[in-house]
Each structure stands twice: as structure tokens, then as C-alpha cells.
matplotlib code that plots the C-alpha trace (Angstrom):
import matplotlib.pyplot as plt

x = [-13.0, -16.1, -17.9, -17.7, -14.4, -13.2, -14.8, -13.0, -9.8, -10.2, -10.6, -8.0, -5.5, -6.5, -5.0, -1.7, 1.0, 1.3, -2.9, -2.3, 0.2, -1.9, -4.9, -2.3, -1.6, -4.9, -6.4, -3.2, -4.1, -8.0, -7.3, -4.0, -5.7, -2.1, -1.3, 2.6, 2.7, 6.4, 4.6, 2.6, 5.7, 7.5, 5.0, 4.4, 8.5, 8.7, 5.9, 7.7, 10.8, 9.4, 7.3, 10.2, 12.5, 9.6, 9.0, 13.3, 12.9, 15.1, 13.0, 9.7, 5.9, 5.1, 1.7, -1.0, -1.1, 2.9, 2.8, -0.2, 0.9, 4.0, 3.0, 0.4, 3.4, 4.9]
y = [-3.6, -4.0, -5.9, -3.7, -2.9, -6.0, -6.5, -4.3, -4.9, -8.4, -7.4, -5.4, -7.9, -9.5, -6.8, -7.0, -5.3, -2.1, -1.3, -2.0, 0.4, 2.8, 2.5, 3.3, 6.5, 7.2, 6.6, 8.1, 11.3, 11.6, 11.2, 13.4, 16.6, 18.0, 21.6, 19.8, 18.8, 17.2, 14.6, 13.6, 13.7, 11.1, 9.0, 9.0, 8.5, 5.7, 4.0, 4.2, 2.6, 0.3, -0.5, -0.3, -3.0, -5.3, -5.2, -5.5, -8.7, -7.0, -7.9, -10.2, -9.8, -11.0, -12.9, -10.6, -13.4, -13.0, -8.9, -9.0, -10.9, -9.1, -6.0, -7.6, -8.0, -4.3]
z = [10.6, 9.2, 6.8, 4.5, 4.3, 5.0, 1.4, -0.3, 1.3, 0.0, -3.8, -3.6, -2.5, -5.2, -7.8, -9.6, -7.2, -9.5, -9.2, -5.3, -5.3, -7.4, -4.8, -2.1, -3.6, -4.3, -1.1, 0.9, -1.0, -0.1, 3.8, 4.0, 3.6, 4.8, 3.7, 3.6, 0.2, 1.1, 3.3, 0.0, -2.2, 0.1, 0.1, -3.4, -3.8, -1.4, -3.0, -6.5, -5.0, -3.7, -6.8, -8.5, -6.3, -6.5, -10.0, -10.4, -8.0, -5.5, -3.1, -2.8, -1.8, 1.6, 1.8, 3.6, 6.2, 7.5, 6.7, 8.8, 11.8, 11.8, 12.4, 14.8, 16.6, 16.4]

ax = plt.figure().add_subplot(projection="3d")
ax.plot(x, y, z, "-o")
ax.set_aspect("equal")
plt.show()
């Protein structure tokens, strides 16, 4: 990663969860370029739920740290 985007994926971890969720969309839609608008729609959908579930407290934020390491580990 560089600089440069190591900069911007430091202010946006610092966002509320809903605008991080937002710029997800957002920036899953500029790179998908995917004739397969069901692909999009999924990932929209699974972003809402899990938006949602967060927002209801069913389930909690990892820090970027542990989510990081984690799938370090994958």
C-alpha cells in the first residue's frame, strides 16, 4: 500500500460506521464494472444487513487492528 492510500484509508476509518459503509458501496461500484448487476445487488444487500445488525447491536465492530490480523491469517 502506498502512502497515499494508506492516507486515505486512515480518514476513513475514522468515519461513523454508516459513512464507512456508504464509501464501501461507493467504491465497490466504481471498480466492479460487471455487466452482472446481481453481483452489485448482493453486495449492496449484505452491506445493508450488516449495517443494519450493527446499528441493532447484534453484533459489534471489530478494531481495524484484530479485523486486520485476522484475515492476515486467512
Amino acid at each position: 500500500m502506498n502512502a497515499r492510500v494508506g492516507q486515505l484509508l486512515a480518514e476513513a476509518l475514522g468515519l461513523p460506521a454508516d459513512e464507512r459503509s456508504a464509501l464501501v458501496v461507493a467504491l465497490l461500484d466504481s471498480i466492479e464494472g460487471s455487466a452482472d448487476a446481481s453481483v452489485s445487488e448482493a453486495w449492496r444487500a449484505q452491506i445493508r444487513q450488516r449495517r443494519q445488525a450493527l446499528a441493532a447491536g447484534a453484533v459489534k465492530a471489530a478494531p481495524w487492528l484484530e479485523a486486520k490480523a485476522r484475515l492476515e491469517a486467512l
